[in-house]
C-alpha positions in Angstrom: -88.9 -48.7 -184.7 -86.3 -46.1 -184.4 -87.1 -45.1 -180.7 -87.5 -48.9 -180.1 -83.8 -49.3 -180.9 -82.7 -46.4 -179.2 -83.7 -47.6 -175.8 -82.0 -50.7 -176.5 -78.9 -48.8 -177.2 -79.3 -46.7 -174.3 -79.6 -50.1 -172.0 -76.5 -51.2 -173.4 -74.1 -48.3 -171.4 -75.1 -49.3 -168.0 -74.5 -52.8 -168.9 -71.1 -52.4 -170.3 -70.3 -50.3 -166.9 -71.4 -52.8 -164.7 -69.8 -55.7 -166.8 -66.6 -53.4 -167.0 -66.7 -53.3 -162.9 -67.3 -57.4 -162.6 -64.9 -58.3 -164.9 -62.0 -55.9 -163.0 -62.9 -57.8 -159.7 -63.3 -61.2 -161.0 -59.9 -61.3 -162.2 -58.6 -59.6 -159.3 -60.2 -62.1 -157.2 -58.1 -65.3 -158.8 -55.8 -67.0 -156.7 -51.9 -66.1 -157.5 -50.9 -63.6 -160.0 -48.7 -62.5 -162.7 -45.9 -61.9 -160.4 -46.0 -65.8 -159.7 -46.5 -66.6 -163.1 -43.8 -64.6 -164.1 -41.3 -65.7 -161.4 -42.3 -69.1 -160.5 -41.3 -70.7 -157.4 -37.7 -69.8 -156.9 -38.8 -65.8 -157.1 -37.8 -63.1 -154.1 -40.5 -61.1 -152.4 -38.5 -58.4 -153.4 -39.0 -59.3 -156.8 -42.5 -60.2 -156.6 -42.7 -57.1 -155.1 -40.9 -54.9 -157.6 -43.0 -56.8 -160.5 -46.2 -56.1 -158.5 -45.3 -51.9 -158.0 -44.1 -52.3 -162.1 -47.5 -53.4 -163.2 -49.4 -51.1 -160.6 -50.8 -53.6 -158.8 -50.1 -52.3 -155.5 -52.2 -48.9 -156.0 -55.6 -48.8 -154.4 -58.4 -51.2 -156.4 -60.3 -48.0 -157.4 -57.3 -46.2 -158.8 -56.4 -49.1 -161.0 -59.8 -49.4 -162.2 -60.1 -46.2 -163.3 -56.7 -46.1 -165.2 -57.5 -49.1 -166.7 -60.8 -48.0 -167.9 -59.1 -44.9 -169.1 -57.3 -46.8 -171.4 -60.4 -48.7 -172.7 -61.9 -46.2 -173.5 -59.1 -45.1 -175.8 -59.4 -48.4 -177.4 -56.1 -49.5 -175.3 -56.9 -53.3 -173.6 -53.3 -52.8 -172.3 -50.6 -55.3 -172.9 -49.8 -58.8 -172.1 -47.5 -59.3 -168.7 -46.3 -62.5 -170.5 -45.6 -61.6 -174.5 -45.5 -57.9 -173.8 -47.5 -57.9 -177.1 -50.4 -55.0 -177.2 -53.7 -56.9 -176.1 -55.5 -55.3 -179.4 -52.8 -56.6 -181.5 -53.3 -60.2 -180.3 -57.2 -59.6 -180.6 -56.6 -58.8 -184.1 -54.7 -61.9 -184.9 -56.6 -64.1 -183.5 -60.5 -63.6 -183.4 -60.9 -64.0 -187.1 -60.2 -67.9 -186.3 -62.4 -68.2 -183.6 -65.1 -65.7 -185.6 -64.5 -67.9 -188.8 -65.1 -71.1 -186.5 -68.4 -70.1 -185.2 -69.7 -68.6 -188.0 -69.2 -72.4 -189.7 -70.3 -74.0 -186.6 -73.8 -71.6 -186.8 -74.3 -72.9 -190.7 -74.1 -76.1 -189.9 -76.2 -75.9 -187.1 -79.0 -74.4 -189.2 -78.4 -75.6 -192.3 -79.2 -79.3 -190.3 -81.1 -77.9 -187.4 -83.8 -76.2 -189.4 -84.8 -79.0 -191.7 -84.5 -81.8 -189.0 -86.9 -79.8 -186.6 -89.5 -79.0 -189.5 -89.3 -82.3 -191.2 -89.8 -83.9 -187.1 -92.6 -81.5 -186.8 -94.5 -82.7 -190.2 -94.0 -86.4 -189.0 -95.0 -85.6 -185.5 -95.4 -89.1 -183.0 -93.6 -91.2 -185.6 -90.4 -92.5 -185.6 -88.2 -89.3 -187.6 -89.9 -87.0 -185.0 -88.9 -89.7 -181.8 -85.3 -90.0 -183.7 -84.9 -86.4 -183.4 -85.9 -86.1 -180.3 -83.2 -88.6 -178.9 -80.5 -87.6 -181.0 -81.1 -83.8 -180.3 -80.9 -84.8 -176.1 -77.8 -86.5 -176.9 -76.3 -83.7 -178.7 -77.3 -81.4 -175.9 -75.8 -83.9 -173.2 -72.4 -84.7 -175.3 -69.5 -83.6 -174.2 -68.1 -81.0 -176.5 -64.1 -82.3 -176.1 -65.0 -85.6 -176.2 -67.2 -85.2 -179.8 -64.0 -83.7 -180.8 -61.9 -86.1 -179.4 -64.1 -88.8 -181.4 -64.1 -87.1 -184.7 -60.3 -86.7 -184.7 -60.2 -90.6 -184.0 -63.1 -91.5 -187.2 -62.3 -89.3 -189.4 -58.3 -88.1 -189.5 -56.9 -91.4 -187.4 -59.1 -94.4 -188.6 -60.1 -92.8 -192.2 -57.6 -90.2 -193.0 -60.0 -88.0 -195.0 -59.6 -84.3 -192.8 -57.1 -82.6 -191.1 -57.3 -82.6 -186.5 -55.2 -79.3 -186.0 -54.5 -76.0 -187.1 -56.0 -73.6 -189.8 -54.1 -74.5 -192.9 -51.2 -76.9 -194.0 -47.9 -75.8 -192.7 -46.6 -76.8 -196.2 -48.9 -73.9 -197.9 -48.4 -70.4 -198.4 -51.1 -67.8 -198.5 -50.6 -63.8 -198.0 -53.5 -63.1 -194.7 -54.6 -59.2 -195.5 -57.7 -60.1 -193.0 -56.7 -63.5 -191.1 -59.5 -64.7 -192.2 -58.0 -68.0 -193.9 -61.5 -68.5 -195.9 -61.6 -64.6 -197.4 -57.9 -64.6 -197.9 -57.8 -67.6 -200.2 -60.8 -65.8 -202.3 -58.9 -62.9 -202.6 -55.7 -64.5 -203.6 -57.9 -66.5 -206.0 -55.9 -69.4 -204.5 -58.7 -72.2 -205.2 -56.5 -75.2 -203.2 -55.7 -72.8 -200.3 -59.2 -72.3 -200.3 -60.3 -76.1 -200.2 -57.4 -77.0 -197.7 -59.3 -73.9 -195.5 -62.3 -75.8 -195.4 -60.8 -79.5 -195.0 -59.5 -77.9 -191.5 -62.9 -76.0 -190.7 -64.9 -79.1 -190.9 -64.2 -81.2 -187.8 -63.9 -78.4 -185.0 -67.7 -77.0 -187.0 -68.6 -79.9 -186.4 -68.0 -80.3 -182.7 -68.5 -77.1 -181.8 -72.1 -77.1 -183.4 -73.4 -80.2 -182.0 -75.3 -78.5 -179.0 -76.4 -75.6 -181.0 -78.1 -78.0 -183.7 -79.7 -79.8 -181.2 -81.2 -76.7 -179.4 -82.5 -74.9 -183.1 -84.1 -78.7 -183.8 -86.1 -79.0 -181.0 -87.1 -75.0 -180.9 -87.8 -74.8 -184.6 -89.6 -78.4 -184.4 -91.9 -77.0 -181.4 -92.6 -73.8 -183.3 -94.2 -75.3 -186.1 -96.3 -77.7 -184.3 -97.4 -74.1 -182.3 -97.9 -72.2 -185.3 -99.5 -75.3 -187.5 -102.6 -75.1 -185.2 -103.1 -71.5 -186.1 -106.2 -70.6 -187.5 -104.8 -68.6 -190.1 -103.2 -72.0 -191.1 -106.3 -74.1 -190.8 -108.0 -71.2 -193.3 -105.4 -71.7 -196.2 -105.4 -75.4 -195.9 -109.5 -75.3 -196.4 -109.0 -73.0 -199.3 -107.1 -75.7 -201.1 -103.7 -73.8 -201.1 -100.8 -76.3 -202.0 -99.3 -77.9 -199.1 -95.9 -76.6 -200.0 -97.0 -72.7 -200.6 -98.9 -73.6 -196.7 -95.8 -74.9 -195.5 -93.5 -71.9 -196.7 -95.7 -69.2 -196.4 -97.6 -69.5 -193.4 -96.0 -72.1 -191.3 -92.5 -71.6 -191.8 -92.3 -68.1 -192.1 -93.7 -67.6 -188.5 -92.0 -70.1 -187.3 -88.6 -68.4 -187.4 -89.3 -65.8 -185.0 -88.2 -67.9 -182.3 -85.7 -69.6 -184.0 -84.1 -66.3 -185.2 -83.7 -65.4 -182.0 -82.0 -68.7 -180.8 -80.1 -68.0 -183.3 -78.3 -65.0 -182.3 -78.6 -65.9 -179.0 -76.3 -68.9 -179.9 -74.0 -67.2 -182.2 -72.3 -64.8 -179.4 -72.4 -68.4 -177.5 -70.3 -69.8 -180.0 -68.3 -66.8 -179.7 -67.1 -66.9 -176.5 -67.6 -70.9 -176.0 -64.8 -71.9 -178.5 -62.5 -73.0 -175.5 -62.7 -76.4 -175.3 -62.7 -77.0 -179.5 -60.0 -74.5 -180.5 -57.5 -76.4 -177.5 -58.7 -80.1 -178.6 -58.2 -78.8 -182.3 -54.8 -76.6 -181.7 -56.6 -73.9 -183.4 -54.8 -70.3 -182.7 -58.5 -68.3 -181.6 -59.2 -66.2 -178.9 -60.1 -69.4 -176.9 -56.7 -71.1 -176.6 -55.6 -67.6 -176.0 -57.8 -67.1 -172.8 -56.8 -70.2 -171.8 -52.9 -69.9 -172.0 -53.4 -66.2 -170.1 -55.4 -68.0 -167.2 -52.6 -70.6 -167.3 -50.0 -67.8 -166.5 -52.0 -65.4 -164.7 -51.9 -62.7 -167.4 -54.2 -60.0 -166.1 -54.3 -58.0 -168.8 -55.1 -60.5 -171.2 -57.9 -61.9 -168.8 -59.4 -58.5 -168.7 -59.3 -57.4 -172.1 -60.3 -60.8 -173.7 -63.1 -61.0 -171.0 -64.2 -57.5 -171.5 -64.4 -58.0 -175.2 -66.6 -60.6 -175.4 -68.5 -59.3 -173.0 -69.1 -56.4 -175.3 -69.7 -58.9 -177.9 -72.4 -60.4 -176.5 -74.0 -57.7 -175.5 -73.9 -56.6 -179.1 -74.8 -59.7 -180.3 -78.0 -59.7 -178.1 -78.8 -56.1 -179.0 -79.3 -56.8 -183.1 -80.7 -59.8 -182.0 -83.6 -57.3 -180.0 -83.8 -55.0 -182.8 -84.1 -57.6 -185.8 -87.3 -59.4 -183.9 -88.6 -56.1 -183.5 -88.5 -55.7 -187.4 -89.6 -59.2 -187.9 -92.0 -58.7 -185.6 -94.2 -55.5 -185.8 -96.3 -56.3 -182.9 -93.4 -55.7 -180.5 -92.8 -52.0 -181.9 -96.5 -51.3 -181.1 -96.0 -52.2 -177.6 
């Protein structure tokens, strides 16, 4: 096991180098650039120029790579040609949202995705299992700004029971040691802060775990159909076990292999995916960050934010390996 996760460890440097090196020339590549952004259209070449030999943009391509690396690997992302705000600062501030978001979009998804697949997969060919079928294509196929578009309309506009924007009322005040609105309000012991947390979690959740609901349904529904015709499941079911005790412990529990690793798999998803939910929702993440930085052709904050979730997937992928392997013992043989 140990050796197992070693190698995948190892793996992991030559992908970070080679992500480090795409992500440099990718943003490099984009039409424009800060000086533009910075200017607009009434700027000087002389000051485009001057802006451009400020930033060190006008040094050869390898020469600002390797500064900037330099500076990453001294946990220094750089700082933002817009805000002039440290990059890790703004990281700081604002990835507890998007990392509270996801994290409540991933419960929901399970917390509904597991059941509806296993529940689909007992009542296989009738109409639950045809149901979920259809409505997990659908969710798949939606739109993830217009769900959210059509939530805000139901459930703040037409019945006024949850909140469309933001993190917390503007009317409430909460100390945030963390940033993390939900951990802050347990600390403070501030039971309303926390409830008024959750009212504004539940919508952009919602959206943003449509597609990942619909994708753990159908994998966790086609994994018990595969592992129901086990023989191992046909022997307990002619010893006279209780269908419930065959259900949990030799259907379900082998089931989750795959779905564990859909699972992480759609966790660092989440992570980086937030875009489209945390503008609709005006919630102040990492997403609507990257966003307003490709708006105004903010280099640094392109690269860093890039670069970080690149490193977060990878990561994300990497205890995913490592927890099947545990799960799994046959794969530590191999």
């Amino acid at each position: 096991m140990l050796n197992y996760a070693l190698r995948r460890v190892l793996l992991t440097i030559p992908i970070l180098l080679g992500l480090s090196i795409l992500v440099f020339a990718f943003v490099r590549a984009l039409p424009g650039g800060p000086e533009t952004a910075l200017l607009g259209e009434r700027g000087t070449e002389e000051q485009e120029e001057q802006i451009r030999e400020d930033l060190g943009l006008n040094e050869p391509i390898y020469v600002q790579y390797g500064r900037y690396m330099g500076n990453v690997l001294t946990g220094n992302l750089g700082t933002s040609t817009r805000t002039r705000q440290p990059i890790t600062e703004e990281l700081q501030l604002r990835f507890p949202a998007t990392f509270e978001l996801a994290i409540a979009a991933m419960l929901f998804a399970i917390l509904v995705g597991v059941p509806l697949g296993f529940i689909a997969a007992k009542r296989y060919q009738g109409v639950l299992d045809n149901t979920s079928l259809i409505l997990s294509l659908i969710g798949i196929s939606f739109p993830i700004f217009f769900l959210a578009l059509l939530l805000k309309y139901i459930f703040s506009i037409r019945l006024g029971l949850l909140p469309t924007i933001g993190r917390l009322d503007i009317t409430r005040s909460l100390e945030h040691p963390t940033n993390f609105y939900v951990l802050d309000s347990i600390i403070a012991g501030d039971t309303a802060a926390l409830w008024d947390t959750i009212r504004h979690l539940v919508l952009p959740a919602i959206a943003l775990g449509t597609i990942p609901l619909a994708i753990i349904a159908r994998i966790t529904r086609a994994a018990v159909l595969d592992v129901s015709s086990e023989d191992y499941v046909r022997t307990a079911q002619a010893k006279g076990l209780d269908p419930s005790v065959v259900d949990r412990r030799h259907i379900l529990k082998n089931a989750m292999l795959p779905v564990i690793t859909i699972v992480g798999l759609q966790t660092g998803l989440l992570l980086t995916g937030a875009v489209l939910t945390e503008t609709v929702f005006a919630w102040p993440g990492v997403g609507s960050w990257m966003l307003d930085a490709i708006r105004f052709r903010d280099y640094a904050v392109l690269q860093g934010g890039i670069l970080f979730f690149a490193v977060l997937i990878v990561i994300v992928n990497l205890l995913v390996d490592i927890s099947y392997a545990f799960l799994n013992p046959r794969i530590r043989y191999q």
